[in-house]
Structure formats: structure tokens, C-alpha cells
FITITI-865575 format. One line per 5 residues: number of its first residue (from 1); their letters; for each residue x, z, y of N, C-alpha, C. Coordinates in steps of 0.02 Angstrom, whole numbers. Last residue first. Layout:
BEGIN
NUM	a	X,Z,Y,X,Z,Y,X,Z,Y | ...;
This chain:
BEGIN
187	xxxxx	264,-246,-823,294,-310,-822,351,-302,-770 | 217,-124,-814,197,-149,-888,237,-206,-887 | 197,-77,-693,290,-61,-724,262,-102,-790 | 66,-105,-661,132,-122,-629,191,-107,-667 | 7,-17,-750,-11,-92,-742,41,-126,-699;
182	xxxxx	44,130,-723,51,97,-794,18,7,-777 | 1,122,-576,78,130,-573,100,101,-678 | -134,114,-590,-91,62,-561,-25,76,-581 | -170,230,-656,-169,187,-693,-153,122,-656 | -106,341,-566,-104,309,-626,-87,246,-646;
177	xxxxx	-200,284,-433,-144,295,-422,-115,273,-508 | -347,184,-476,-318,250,-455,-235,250,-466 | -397,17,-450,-348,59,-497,-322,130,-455 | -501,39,-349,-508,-4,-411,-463,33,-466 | -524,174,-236,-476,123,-293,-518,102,-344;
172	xxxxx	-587,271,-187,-628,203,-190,-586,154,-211 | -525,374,-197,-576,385,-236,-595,328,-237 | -452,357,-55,-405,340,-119,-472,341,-173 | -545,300,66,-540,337,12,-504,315,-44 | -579,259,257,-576,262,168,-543,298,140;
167	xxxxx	-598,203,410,-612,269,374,-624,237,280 | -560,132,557,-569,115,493,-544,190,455 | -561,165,680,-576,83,682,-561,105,608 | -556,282,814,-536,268,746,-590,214,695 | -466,279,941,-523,271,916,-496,240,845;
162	xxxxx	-322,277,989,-350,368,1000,-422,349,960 | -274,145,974,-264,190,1046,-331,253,1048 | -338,155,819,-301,106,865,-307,133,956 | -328,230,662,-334,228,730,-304,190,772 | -395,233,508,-349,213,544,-359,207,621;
157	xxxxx	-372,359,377,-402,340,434,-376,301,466 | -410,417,204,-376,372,246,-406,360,313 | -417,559,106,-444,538,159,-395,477,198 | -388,564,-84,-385,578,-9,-406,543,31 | -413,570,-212,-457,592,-175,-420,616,-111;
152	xxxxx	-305,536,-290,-346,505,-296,-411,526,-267 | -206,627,-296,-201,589,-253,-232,522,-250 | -195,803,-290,-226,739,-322,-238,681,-272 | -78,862,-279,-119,871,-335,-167,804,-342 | 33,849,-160,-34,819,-189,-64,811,-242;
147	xxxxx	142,931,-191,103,953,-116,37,914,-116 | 219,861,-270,197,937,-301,133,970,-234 | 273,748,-202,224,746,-265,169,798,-274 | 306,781,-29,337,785,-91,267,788,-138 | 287,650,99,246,734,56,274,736,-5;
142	xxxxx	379,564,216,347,588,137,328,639,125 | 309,528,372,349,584,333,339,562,237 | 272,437,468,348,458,483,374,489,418 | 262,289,375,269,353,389,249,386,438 | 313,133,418,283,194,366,296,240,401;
137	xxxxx	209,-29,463,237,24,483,226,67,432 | 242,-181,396,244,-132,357,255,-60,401 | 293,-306,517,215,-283,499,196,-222,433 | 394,-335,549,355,-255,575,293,-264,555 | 399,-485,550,438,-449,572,400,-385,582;
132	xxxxx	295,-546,399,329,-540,485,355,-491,483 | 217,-561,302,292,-543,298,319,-542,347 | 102,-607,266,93,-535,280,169,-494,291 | 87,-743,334,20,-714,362,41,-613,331 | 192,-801,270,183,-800,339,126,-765,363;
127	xxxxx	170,-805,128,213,-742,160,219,-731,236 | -15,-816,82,52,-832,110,109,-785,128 | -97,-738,-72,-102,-729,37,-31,-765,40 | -187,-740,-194,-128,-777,-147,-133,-801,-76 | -327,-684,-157,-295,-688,-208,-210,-694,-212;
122	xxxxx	-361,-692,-21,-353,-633,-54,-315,-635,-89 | -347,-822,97,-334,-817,4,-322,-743,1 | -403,-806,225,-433,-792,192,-426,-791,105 | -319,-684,371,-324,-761,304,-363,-747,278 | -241,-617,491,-281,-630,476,-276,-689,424;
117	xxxxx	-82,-562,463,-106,-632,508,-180,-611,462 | -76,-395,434,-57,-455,418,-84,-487,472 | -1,-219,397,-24,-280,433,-26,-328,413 | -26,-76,336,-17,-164,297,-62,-190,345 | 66,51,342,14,9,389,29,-49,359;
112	xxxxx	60,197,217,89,124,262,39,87,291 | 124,381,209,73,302,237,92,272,267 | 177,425,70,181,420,125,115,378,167 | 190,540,-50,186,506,-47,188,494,36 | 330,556,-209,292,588,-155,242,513,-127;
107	xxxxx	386,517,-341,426,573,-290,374,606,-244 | 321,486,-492,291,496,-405,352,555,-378 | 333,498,-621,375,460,-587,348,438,-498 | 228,564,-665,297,603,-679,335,539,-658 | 108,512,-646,133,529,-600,196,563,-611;
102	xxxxx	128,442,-772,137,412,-735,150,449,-635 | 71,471,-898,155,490,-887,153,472,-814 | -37,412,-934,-33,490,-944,12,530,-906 | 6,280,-934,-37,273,-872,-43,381,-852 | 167,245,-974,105,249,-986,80,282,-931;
97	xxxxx	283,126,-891,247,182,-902,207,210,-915 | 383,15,-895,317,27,-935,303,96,-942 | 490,82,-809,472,36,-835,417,56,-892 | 553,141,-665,511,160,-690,489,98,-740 | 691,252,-596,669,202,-614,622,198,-683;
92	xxxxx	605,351,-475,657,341,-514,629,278,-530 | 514,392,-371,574,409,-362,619,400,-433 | 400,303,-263,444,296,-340,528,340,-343 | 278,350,-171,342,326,-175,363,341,-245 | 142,252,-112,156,290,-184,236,294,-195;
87	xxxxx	34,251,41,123,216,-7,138,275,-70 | -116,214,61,-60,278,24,-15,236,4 | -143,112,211,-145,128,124,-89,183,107 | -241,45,333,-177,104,304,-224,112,247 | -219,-127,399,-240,-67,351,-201,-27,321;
82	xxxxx	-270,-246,512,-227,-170,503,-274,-132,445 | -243,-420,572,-285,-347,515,-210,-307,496 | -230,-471,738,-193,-450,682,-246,-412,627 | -248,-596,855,-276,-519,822,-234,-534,758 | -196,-724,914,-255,-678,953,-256,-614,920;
77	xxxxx	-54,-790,875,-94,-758,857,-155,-713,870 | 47,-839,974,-9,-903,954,-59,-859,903 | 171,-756,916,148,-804,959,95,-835,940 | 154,-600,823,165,-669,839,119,-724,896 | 175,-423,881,103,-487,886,146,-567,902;
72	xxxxx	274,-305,824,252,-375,868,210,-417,843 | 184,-151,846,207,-199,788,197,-280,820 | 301,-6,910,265,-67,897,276,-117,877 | 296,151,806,352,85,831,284,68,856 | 234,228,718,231,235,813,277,191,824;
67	xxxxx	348,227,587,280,251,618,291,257,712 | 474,84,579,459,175,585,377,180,627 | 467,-54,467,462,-10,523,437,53,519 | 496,-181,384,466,-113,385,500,-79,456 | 511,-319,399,425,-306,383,437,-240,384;
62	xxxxx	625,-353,308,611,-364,413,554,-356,412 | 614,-308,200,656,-259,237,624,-261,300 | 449,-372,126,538,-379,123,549,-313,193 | 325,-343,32,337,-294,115,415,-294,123 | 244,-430,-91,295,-406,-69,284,-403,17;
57	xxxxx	109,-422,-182,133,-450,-126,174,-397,-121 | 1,-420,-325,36,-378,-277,69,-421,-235 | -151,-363,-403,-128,-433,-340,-81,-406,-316 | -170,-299,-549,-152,-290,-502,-140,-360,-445 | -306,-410,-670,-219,-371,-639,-205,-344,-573;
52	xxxxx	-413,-459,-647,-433,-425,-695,-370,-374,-682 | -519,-486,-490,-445,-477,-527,-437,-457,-577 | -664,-566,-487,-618,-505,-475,-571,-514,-528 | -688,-747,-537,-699,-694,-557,-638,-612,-515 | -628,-880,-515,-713,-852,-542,-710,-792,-568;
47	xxxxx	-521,-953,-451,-524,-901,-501,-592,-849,-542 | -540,-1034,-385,-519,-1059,-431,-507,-1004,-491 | -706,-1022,-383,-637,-1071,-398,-594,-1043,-360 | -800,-868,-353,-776,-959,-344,-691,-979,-369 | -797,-743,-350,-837,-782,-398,-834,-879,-410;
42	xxxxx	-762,-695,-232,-716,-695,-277,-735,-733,-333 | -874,-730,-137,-805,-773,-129,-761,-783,-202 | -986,-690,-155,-979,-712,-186,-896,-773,-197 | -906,-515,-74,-974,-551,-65,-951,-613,-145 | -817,-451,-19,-784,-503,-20,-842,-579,-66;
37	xxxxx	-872,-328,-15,-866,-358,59,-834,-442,33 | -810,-288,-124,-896,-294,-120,-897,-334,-58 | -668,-262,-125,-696,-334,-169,-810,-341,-136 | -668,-159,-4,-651,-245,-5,-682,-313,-40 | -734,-60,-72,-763,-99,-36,-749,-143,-16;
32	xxxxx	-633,-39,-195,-694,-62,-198,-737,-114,-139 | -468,-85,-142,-537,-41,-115,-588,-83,-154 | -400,-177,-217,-403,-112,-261,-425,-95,-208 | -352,-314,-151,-411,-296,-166,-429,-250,-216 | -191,-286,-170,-234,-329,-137,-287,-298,-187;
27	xxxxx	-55,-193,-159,-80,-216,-183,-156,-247,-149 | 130,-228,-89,66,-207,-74,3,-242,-128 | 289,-145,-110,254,-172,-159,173,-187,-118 | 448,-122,-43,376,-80,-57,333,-149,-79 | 631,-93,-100,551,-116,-98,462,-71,-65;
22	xxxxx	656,76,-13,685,-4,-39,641,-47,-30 | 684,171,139,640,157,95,689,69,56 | 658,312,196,703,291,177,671,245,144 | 558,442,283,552,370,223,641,330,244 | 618,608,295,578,556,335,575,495,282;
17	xxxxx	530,730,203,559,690,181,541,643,240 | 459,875,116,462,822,162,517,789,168 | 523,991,39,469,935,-2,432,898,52 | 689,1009,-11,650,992,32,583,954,12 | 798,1078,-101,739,1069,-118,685,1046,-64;
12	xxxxx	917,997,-25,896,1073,-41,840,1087,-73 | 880,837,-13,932,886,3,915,943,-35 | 808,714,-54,795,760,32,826,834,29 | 800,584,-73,832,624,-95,826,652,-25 | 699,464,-185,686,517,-137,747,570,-126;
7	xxxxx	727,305,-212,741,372,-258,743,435,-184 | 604,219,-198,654,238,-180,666,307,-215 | 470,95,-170,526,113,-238,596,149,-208 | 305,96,-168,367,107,-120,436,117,-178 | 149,34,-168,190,47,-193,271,39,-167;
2	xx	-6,40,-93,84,10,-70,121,54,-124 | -159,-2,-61,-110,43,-88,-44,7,-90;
């Protein structure tokens, strides 16, 4: 999941939107099936134990790109990991928000491609393995807020030339939309 921080302004009452975008925020191991796939790793030093907080990592400017771009493959890198996550866009400014209140600060939402260098610190991933040049593709579109009732039961897919290489579920958050967005603005 990607948290996106922009004040959405799409004219006339428009409830699409191409991405404009400031920060985006990416959080680490909120699929269930990540942390289960991540077997007795998380259970070792140095941190013995799943996250109790959000893991977030920053997506700087030279990391975002328009949907259907291509995303350059660093030198000396054989393969890349691709994962699409709901970008949660922020359309105001949002500090400690209770978790009740919280979609009353969702403009909309979009999808981002969180590329990286393949690694193995989950916990603390380097900025060289997720801050390259294009590795944040969004969009093309925002969905205005009011168009996703619930945005803790949608369908994610990801496709690589027409075959589709990875199928999940906002339902399979660790932290649902909410109660991430009250654990993130808390600090």
C-alpha cells in the first residue's frame, strides 16, 4: 500500500483525476501473505518479531512515473520485484487522525507499481534497491473517494506483457486503509 499526499484538485466537481502527485509513502509487509511467505525470517534478529508499526519507505520525485512508461532496468541488475498496491491519495493535511475519521481525509485512490532491486531487509530496505529512477509507476487515473465505498475489499492484479504474474487483496492488509492512515499521521 502507498500512501500518496496531494491535495486533489480536479476542477468542476470531477471524480477522476490524472495523478499529480507530492510524496508517496510505501508501506512494507501489510499483505498478510508477505509476512507468511516471510516464513521464520521475521522471527530472527534483530528484530524477533512482525512489525508491531507501519514499515514505511519513501518513493522521492525521480522514482515516479506515468502508468505504461517504461521502468529502466539498472545496469548489472538481471530482474526487478513488481508490486501493485492501492496508492491512498491524501487530499489534505492530515495529522493524528483518528482511525473513525480517517477516510474523511482520502481524496481518492490510484495504483502504484512498487518496484524495487530485489533484497532481502524487509524491515530496512536500502534506498538503492527501492529509489531508482521510475521505479514508482502511478496511475494513469485517480478515482475520487465517494466512487470506493470500500476500499478494503478490492481486487489487485499485476500483469507483465498481457500475463498476469500476481493476484491480491486490499482484504489481506495487515493494516486496512483506516487504521494505517491513524498509525501514520500519529507521528
Amino acid at each position: 500500500m502507498c500512501l500518496v499526499s496531494q491535495v486533489l484538485r480536479t476542477g468542476s466537481g470531477a471524480d477522476f483525476a490524472p495523478p499529480a502527485l507530492g510524496t508517496v509513502y510505501g508501506v512494507l509487509a501489510n499483505y498478510r501473505g508477505f509476512v507468511e511467505a516471510l516464513g521464520d525470517a521475521v522471527n530472527t534478529a534483530p528484530y524477533k518479531a512482525p512489525p508491531k508499526a507501519p514499515v514505511l519507505y519513501l518513493k522521492p520525485r525521480n522514482t515516479v512515473i506515468g502508468a505504461g512508461m517504461p521502468i529502466p532496468v539498472p545496469d548489472g541488475v538481471p530482474a526487478l520485484e513488481v508490486g501493485a498496491c492501492l496508492g491512498i491519495v491524501i487530499g489534505q493535511t492530515a495529522c493524528r487522525v483518528r482511525e473513525s475519521e480517517a477516510h474523511g481525509v482520502v481524496a481518492g485512490y490510484t495504483i502504484v507499481n512498487d518496484v524495487s532491486v530485489p533484497h532481502t531487509n524487509y524491515f530496512r530496505p536500502a534506498v538503492r534497491f527501492k529509489c531508482r529512477d521510475g521505479f514508482c509507476p502511478v496511475g494513469p487515473w485517480i478515482v475520487g473517494a465517494r466512487h470506493v465505498p470500500e476500499p478494503d475489499r478490492l481486487s489487485i492484479r499485476v500483469t507483465v506483457e498481457d500475463r498476469v504474474v500476481q493476484v491480491a487483496s486490499t482484504a489481506d492488509l495487515v493494516r486496512p486503509v483506516a487504521r494505517l492512515l491513524a498509525d501514520v499521521t500519529e507521528f
